[in-house]
N, CA and C atoms as an extended XYZ file, in Angstrom:
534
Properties=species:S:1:pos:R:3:atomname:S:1:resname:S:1:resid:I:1 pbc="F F F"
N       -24.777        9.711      104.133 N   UNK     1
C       -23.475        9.422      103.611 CA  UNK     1
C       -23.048        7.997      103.926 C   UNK     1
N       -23.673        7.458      105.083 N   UNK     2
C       -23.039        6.178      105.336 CA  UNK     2
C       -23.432        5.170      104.815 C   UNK     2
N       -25.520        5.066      104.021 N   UNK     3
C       -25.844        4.417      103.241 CA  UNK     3
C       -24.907        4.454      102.057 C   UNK     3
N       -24.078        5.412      101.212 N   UNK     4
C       -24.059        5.675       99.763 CA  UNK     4
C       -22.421        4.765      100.100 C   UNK     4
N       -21.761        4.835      101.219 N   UNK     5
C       -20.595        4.301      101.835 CA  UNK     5
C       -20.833        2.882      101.648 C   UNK     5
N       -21.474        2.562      102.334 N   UNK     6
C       -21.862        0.910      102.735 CA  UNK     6
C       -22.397        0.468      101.040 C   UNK     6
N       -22.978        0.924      100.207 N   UNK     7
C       -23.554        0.371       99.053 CA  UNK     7
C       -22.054        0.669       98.176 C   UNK     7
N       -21.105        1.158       97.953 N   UNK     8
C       -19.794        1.631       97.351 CA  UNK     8
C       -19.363        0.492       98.181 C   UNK     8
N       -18.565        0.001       99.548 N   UNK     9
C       -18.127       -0.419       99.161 CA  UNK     9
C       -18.734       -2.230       99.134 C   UNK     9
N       -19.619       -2.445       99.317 N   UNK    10
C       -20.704       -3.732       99.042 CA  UNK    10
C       -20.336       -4.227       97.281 C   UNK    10
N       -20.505       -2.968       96.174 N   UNK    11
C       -20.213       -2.628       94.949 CA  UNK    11
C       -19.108       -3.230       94.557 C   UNK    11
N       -17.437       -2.649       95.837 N   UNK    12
C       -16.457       -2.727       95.395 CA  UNK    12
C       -16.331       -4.442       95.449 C   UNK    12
N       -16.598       -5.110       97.139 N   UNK    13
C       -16.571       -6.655       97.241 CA  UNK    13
C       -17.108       -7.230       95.908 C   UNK    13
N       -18.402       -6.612       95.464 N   UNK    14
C       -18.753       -7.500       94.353 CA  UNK    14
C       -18.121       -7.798       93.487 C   UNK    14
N       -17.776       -6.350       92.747 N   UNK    15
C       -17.035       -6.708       91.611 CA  UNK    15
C       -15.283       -7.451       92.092 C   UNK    15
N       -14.686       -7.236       93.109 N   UNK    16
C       -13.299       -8.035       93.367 CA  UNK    16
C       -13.757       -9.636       93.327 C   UNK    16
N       -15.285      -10.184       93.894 N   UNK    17
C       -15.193      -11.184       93.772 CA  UNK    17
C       -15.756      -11.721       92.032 C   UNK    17
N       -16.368      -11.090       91.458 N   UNK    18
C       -16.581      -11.316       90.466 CA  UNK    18
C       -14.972      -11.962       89.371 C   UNK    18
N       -14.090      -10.967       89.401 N   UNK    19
C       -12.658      -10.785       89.395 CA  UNK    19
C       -11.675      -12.122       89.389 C   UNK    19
N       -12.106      -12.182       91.162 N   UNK    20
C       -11.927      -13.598       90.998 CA  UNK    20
C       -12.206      -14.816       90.092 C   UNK    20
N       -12.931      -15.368       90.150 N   UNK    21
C       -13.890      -16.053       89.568 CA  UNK    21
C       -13.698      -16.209       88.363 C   UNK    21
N       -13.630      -14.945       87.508 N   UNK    22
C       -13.067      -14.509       86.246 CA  UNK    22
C       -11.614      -15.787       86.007 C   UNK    22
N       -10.718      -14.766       87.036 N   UNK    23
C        -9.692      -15.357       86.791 CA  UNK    23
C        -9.227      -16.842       87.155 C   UNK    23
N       -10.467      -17.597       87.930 N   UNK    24
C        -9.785      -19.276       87.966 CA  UNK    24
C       -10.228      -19.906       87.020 C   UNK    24
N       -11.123      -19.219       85.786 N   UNK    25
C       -11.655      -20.103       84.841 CA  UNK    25
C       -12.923      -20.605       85.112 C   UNK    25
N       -13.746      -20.361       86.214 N   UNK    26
C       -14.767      -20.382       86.369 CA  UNK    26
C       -15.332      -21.418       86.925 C   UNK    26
N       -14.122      -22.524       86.871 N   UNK    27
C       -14.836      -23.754       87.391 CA  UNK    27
C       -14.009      -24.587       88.613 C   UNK    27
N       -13.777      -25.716       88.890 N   UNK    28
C       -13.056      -26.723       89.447 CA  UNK    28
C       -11.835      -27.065       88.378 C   UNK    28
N       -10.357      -26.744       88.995 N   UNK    29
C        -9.300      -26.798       88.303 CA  UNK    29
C        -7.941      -26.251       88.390 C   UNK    29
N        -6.874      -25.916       87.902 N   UNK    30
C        -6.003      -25.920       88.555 CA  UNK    30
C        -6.115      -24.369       87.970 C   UNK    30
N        -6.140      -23.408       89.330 N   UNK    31
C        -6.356      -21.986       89.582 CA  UNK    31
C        -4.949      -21.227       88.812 C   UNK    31
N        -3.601      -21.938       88.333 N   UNK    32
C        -2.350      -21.468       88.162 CA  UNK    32
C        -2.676      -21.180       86.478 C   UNK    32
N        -3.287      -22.528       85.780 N   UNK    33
C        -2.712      -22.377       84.966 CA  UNK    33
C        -4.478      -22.373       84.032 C   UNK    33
N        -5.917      -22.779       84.684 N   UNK    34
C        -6.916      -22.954       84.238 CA  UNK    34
C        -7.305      -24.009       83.539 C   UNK    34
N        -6.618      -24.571       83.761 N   UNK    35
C        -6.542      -25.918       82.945 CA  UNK    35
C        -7.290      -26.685       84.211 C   UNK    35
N        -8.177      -27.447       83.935 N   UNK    36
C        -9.102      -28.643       85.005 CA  UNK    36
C        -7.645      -29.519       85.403 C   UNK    36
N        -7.930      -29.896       86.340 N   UNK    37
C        -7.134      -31.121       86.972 CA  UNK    37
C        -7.751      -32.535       86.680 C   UNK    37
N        -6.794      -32.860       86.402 N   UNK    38
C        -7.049      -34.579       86.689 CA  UNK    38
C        -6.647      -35.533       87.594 C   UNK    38
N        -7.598      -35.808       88.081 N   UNK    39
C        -7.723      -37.447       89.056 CA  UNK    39
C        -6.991      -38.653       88.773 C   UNK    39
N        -6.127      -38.708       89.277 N   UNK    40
C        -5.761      -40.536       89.084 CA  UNK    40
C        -7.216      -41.259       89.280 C   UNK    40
N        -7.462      -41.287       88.179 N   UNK    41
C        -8.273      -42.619       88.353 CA  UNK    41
C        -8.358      -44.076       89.137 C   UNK    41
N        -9.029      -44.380       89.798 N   UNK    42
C        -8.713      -45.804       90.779 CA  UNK    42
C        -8.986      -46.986       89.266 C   UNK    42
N        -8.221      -47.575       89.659 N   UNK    43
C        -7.708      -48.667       88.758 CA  UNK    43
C        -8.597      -50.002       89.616 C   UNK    43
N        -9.086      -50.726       88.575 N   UNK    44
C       -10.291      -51.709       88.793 CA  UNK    44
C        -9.849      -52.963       90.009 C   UNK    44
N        -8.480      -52.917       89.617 N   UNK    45
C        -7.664      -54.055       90.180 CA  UNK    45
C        -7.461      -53.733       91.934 C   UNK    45
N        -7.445      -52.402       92.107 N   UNK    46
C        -7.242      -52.403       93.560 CA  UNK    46
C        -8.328      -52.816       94.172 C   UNK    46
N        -9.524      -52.847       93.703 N   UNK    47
C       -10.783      -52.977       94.709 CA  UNK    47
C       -10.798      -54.454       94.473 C   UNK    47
N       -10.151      -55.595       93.882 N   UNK    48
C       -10.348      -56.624       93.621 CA  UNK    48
C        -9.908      -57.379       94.539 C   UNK    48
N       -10.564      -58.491       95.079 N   UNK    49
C       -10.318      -59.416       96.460 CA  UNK    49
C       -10.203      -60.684       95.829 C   UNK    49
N        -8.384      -61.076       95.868 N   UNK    50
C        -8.412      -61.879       95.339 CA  UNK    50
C        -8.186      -63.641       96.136 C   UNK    50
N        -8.727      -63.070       97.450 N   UNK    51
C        -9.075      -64.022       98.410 CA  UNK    51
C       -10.557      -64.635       98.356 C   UNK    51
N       -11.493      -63.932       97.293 N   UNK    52
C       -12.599      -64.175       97.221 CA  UNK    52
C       -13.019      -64.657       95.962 C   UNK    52
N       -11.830      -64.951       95.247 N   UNK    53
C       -12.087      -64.960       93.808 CA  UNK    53
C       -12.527      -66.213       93.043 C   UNK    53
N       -11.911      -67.131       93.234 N   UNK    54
C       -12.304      -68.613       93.053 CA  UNK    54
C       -13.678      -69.119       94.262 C   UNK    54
N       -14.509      -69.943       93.223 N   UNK    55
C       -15.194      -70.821       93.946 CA  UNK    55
C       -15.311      -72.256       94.605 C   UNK    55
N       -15.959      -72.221       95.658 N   UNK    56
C       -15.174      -73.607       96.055 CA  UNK    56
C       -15.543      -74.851       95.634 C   UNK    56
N       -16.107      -74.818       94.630 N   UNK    57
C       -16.009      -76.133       93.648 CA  UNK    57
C       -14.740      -75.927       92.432 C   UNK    57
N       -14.431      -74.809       92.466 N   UNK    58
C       -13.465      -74.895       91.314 CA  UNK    58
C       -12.254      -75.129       92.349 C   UNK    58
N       -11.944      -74.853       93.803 N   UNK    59
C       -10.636      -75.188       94.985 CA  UNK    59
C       -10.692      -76.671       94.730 C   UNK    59
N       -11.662      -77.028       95.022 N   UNK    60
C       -12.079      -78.575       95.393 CA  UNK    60
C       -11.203      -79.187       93.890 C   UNK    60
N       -11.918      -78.870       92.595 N   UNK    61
C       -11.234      -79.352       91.264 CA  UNK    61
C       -10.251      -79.044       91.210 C   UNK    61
N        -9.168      -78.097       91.625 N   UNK    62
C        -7.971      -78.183       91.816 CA  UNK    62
C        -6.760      -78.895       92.857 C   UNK    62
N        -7.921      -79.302       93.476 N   UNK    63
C        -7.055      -80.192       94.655 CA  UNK    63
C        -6.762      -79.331       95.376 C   UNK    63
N        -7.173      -78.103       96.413 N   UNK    64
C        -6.792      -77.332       97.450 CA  UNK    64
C        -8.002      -77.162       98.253 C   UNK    64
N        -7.751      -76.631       99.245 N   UNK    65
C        -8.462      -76.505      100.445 CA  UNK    65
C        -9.875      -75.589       99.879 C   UNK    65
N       -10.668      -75.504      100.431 N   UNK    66
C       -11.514      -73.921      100.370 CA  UNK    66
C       -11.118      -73.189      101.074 C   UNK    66
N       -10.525      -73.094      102.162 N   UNK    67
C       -10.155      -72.234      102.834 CA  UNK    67
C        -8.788      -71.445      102.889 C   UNK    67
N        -9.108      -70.305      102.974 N   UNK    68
C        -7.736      -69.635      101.837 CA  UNK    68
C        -7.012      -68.672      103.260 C   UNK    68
N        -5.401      -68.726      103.397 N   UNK    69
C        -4.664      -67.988      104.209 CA  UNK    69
C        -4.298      -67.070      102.975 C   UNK    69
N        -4.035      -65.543      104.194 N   UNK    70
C        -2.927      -64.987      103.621 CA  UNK    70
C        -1.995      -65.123      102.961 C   UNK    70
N        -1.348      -64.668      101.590 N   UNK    71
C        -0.319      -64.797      100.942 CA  UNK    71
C         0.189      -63.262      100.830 C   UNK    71
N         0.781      -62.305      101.629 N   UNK    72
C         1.801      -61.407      100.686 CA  UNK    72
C         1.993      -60.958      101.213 C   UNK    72
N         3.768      -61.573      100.869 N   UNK    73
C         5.193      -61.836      100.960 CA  UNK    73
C         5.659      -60.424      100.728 C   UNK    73
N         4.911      -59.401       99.984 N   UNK    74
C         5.368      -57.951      100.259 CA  UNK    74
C         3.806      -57.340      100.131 C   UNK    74
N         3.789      -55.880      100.296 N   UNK    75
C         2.493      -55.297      100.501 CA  UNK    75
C         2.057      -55.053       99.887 C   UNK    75
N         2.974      -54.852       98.414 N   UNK    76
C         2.014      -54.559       97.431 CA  UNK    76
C         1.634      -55.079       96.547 C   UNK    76
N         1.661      -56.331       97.012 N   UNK    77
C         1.184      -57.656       95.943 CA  UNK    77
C         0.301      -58.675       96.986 C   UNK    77
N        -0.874      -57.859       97.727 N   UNK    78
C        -1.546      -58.952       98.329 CA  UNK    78
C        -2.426      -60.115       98.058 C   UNK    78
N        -2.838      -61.191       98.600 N   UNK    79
C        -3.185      -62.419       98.182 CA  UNK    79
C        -3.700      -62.997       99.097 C   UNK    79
N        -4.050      -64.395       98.588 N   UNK    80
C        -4.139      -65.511       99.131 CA  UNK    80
C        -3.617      -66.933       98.715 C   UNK    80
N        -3.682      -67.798       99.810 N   UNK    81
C        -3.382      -69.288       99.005 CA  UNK    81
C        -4.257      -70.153       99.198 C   UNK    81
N        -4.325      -71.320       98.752 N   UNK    82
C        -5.133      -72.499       99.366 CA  UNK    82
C        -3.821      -73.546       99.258 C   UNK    82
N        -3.848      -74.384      100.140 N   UNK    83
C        -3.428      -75.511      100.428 CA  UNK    83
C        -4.129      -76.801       99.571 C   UNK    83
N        -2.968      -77.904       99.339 N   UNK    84
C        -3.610      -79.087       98.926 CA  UNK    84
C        -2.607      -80.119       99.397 C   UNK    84
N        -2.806      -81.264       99.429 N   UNK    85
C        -1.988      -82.470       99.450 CA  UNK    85
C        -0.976      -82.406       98.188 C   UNK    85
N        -1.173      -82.164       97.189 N   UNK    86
C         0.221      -82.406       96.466 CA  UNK    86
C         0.742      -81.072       96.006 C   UNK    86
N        -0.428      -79.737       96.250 N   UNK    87
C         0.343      -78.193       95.369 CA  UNK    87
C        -0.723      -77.601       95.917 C   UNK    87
N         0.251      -76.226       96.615 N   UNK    88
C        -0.940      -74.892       96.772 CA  UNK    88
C        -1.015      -73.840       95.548 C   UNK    88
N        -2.026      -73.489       95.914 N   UNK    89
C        -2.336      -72.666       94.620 CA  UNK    89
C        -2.449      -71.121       95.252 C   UNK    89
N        -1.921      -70.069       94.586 N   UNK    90
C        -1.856      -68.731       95.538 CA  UNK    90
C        -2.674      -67.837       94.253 C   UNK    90
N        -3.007      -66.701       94.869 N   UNK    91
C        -3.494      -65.685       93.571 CA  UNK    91
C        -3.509      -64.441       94.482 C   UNK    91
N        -2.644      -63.568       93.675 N   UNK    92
C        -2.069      -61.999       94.185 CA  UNK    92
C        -2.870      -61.149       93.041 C   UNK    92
N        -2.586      -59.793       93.676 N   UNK    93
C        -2.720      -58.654       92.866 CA  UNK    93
C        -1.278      -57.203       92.446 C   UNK    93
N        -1.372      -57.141       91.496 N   UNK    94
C        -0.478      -55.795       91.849 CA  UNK    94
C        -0.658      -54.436       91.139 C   UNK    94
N        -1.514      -53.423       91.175 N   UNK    95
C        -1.873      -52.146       90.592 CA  UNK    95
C        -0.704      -52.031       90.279 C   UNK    95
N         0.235      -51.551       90.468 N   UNK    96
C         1.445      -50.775       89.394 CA  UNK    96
C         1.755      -51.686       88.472 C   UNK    96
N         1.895      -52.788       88.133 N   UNK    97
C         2.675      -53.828       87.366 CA  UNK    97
C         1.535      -54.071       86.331 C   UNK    97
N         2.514      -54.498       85.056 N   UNK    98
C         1.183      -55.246       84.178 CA  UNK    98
C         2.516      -56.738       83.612 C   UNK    98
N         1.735      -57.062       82.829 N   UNK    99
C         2.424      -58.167       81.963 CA  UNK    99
C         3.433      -58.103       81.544 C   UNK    99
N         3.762      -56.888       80.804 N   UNK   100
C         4.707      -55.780       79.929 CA  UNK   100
C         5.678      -55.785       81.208 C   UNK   100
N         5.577      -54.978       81.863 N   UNK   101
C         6.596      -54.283       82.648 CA  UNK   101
C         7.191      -55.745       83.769 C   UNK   101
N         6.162      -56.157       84.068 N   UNK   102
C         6.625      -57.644       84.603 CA  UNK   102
C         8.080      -58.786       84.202 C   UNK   102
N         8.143      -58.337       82.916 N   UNK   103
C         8.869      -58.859       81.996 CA  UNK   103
C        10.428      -58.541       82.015 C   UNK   103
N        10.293      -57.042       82.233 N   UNK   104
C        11.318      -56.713       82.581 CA  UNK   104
C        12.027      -56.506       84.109 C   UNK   104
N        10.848      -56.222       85.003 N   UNK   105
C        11.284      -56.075       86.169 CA  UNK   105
C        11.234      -57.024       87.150 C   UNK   105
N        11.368      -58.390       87.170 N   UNK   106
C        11.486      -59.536       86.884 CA  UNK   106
C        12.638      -60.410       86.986 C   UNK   106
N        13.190      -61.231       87.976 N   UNK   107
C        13.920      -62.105       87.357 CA  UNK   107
C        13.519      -63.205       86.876 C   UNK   107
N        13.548      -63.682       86.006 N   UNK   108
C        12.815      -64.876       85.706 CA  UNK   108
C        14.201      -66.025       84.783 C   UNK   108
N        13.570      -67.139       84.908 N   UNK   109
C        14.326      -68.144       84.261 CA  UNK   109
C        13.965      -68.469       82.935 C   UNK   109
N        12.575      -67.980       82.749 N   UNK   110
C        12.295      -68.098       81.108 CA  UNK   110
C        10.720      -67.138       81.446 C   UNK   110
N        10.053      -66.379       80.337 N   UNK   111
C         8.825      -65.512       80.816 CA  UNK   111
C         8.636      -65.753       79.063 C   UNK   111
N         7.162      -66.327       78.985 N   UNK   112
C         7.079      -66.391       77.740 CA  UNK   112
C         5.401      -65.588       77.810 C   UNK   112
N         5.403      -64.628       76.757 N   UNK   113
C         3.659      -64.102       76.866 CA  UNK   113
C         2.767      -64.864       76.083 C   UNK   113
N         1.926      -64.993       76.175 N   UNK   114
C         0.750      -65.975       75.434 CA  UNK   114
C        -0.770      -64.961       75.971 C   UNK   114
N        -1.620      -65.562       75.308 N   UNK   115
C        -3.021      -65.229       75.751 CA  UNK   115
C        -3.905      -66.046       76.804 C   UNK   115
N        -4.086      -65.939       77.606 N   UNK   116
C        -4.814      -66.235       78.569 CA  UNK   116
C        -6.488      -65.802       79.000 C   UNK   116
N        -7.572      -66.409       78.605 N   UNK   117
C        -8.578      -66.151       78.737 CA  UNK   117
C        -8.834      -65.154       77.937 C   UNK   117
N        -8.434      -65.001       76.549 N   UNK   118
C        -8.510      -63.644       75.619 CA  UNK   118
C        -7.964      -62.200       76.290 C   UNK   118
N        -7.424      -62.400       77.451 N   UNK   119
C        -6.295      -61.145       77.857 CA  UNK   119
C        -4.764      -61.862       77.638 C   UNK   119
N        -3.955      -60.099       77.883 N   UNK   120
C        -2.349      -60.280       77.863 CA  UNK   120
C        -1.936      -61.241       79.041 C   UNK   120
N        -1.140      -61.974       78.613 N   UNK   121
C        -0.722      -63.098       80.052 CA  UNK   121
C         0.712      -63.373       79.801 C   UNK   121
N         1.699      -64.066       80.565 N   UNK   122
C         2.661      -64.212       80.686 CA  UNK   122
C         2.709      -65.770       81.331 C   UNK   122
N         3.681      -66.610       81.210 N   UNK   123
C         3.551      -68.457       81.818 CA  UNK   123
C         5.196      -67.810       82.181 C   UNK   123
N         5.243      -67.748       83.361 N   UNK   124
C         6.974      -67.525       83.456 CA  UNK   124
C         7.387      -68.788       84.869 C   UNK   124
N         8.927      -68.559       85.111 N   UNK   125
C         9.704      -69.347       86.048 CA  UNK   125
C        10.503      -68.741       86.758 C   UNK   125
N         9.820      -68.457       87.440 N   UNK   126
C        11.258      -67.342       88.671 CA  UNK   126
C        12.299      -67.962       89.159 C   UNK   126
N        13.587      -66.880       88.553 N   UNK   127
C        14.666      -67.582       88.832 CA  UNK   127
C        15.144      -68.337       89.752 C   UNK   127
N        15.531      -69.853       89.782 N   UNK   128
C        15.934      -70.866       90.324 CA  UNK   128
C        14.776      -72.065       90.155 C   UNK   128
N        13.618      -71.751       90.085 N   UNK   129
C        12.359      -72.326       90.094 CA  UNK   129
C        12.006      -73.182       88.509 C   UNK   129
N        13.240      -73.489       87.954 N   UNK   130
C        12.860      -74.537       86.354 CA  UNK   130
C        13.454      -76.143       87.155 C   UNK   130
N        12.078      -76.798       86.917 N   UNK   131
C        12.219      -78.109       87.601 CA  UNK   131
C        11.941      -78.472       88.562 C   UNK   131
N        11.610      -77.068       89.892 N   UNK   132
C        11.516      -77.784       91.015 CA  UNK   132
C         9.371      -77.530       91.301 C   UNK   132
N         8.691      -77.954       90.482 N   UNK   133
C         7.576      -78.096       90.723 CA  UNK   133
C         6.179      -76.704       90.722 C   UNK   133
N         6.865      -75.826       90.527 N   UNK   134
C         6.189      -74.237       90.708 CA  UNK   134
C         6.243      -73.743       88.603 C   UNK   134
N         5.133      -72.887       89.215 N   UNK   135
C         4.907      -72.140       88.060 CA  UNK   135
C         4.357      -70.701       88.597 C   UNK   135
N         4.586      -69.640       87.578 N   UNK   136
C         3.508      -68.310       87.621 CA  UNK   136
C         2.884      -68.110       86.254 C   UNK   136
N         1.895      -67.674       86.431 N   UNK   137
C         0.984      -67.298       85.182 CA  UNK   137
C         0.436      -65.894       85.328 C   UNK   137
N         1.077      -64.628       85.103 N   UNK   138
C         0.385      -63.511       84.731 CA  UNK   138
C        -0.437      -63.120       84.320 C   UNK   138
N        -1.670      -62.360       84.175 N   UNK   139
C        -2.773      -61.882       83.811 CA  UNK   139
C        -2.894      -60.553       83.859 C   UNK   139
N        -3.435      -59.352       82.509 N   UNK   140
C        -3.353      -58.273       82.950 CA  UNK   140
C        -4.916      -58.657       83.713 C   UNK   140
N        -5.389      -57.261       84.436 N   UNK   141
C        -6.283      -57.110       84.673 CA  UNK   141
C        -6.607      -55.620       85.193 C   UNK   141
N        -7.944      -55.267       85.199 N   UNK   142
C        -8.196      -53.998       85.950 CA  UNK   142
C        -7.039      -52.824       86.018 C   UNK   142
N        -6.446      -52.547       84.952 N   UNK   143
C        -5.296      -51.690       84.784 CA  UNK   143
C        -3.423      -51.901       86.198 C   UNK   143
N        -3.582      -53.288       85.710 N   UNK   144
C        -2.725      -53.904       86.761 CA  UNK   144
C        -2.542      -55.076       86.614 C   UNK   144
N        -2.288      -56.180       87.660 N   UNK   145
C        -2.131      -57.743       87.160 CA  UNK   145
C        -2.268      -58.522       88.106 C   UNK   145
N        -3.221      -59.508       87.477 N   UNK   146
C        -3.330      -61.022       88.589 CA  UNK   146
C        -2.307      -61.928       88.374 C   UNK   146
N        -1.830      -62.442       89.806 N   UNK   147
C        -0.686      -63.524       89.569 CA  UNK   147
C        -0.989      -64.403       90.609 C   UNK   147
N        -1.462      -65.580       89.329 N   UNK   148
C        -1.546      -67.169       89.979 CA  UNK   148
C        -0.092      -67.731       89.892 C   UNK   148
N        -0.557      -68.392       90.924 N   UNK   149
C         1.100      -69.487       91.208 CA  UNK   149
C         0.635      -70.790       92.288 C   UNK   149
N         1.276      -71.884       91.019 N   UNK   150
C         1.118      -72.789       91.794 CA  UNK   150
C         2.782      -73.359       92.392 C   UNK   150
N         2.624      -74.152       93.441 N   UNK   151
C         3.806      -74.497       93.951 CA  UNK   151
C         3.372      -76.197       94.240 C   UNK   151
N         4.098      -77.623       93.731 N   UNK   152
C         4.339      -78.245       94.050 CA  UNK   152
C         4.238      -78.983       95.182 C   UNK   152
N         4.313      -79.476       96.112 N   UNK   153
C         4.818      -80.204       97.552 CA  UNK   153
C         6.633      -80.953       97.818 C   UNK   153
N         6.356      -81.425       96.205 N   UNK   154
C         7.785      -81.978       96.061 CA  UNK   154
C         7.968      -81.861       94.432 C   UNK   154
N         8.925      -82.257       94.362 N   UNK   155
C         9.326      -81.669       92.611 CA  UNK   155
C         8.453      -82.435       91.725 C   UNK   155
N         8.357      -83.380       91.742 N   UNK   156
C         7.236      -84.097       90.728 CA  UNK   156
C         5.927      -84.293       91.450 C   UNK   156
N         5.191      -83.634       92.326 N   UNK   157
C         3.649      -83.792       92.743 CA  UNK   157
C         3.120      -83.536       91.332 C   UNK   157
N         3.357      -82.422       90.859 N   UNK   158
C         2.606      -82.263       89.374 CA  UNK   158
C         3.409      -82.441       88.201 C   UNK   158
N         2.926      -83.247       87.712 N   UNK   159
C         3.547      -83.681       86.168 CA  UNK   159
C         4.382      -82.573       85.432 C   UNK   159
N         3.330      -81.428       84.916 N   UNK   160
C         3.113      -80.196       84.170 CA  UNK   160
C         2.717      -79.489       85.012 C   UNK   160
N         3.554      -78.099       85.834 N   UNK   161
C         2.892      -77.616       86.753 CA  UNK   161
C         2.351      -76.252       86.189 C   UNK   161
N         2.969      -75.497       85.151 N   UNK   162
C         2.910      -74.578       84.194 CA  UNK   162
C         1.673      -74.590       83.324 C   UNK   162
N         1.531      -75.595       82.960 N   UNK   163
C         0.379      -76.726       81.889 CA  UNK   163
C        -0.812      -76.117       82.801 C   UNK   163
N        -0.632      -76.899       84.312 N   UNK   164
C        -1.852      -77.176       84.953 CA  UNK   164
C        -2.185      -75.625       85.300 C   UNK   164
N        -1.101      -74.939       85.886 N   UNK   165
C        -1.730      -73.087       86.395 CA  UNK   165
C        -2.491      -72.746       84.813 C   UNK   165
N        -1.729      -72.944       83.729 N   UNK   166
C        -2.442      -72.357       82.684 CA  UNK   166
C        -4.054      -72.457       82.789 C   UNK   166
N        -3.891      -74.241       82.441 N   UNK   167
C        -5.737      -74.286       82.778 CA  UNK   167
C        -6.109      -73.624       83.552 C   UNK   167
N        -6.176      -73.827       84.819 N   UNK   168
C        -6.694      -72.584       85.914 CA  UNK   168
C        -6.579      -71.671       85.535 C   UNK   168
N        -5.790      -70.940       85.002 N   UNK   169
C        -5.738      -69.127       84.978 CA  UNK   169
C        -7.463      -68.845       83.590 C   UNK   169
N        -7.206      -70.000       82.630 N   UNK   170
C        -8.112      -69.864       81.551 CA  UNK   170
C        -9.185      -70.165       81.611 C   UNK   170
N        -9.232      -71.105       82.552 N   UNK   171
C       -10.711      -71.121       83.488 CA  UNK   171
C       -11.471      -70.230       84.196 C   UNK   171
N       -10.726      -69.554       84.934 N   UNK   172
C       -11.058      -68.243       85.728 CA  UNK   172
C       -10.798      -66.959       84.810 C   UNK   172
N        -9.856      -66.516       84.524 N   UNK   173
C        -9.070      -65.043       84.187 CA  UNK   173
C       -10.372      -64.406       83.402 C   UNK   173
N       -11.307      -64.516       83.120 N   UNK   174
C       -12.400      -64.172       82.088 CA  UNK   174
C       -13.081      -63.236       83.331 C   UNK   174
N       -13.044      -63.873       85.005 N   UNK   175
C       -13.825      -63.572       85.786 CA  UNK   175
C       -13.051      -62.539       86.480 C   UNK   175
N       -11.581      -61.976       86.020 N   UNK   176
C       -10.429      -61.236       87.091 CA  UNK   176
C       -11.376      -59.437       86.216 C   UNK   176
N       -10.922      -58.436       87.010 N   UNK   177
C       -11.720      -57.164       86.489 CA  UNK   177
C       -10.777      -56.537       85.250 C   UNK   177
N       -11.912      -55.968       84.543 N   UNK   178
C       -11.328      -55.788       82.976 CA  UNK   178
C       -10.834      -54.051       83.266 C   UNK   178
């Protein structure tokens, strides 16, 4: 009797787990409703080091250091800069932000979009910053955005400081992650 016991209820586990199984849809997914789950996908831009990004013949052609400090001024826009005698040149990242949304969330003194290296880009002036030697140049990238900025030393070190980040951004931005 205790074999025919033990095989009944061995029988019963089976089929409850069978049951189971049945009912999550059979695979990896959300057990409520059977529907698979989805992953936030990692976005190209977070793994991007944009302390490593320029080469140092292209620092050198811009007039800045090779050697690049920390830049970011908040956490979720980290960076670097290089130093020069007349303008440093900085380059950040930011996964949540793109070009688009930049635009609006943003103060800016003028934000005009253009194309940059055959991506979405933006040439803007953060408010207070028309005249005194600085520029930003937006870039989407890697489902997110690169932001070069150059800054001056004194208000006229650079002629065209907007002009000049452009070149740079169109020089490089081909090389930021797609």
């Amino acid at each position: 009797m205790k074999t025919v016991s033990r095989a009944l209820t061995a029988a019963a586990a089976g089929v409850a787990l069978f049951g189971l199984s049945a009912c999550s849809g059979g695979g990896a997914g959300d057990t409520t409703t059977g529907e698979p789950t989805t992953e936030p996908q990692a976005k190209a831009i977070e793994s991007f080091d944009p302390c490593t990004f320029f080469e140092s013949d292209e620092l050198t052609s811009f007039g800045v250091s090779t050697q690049s400090q920390d830049f970011s001024p908040v956490s979720f826009e980290p960076g670097c800069k290089w130093d020069g005698e007349k303008l440093d040149i900085s380059l950040q990242k930011n996964a949540e932000e793109t070009v688009d949304s930049y635009e609006s969330s943003g103060s800016w003194d003028s934000y005009h979009k253009t194309t940059i290296a055959g991506r979405q880009g933006a040439v803007a002036l953060e408010t207070g910053a028309t005249d005194v030697g600085s520029c930003t140049v937006l870039v989407d990238a890697g489902g997110g955005v690169a932001i070069y900025m150059l800054d001056g030393m004194m208000r006229d070190s650079v002629a065209d400081p907007c002009g000049e980040l452009e070149k740079i951004a169109n020089q490089t931005a081909s090389r930021l992650p797609k």
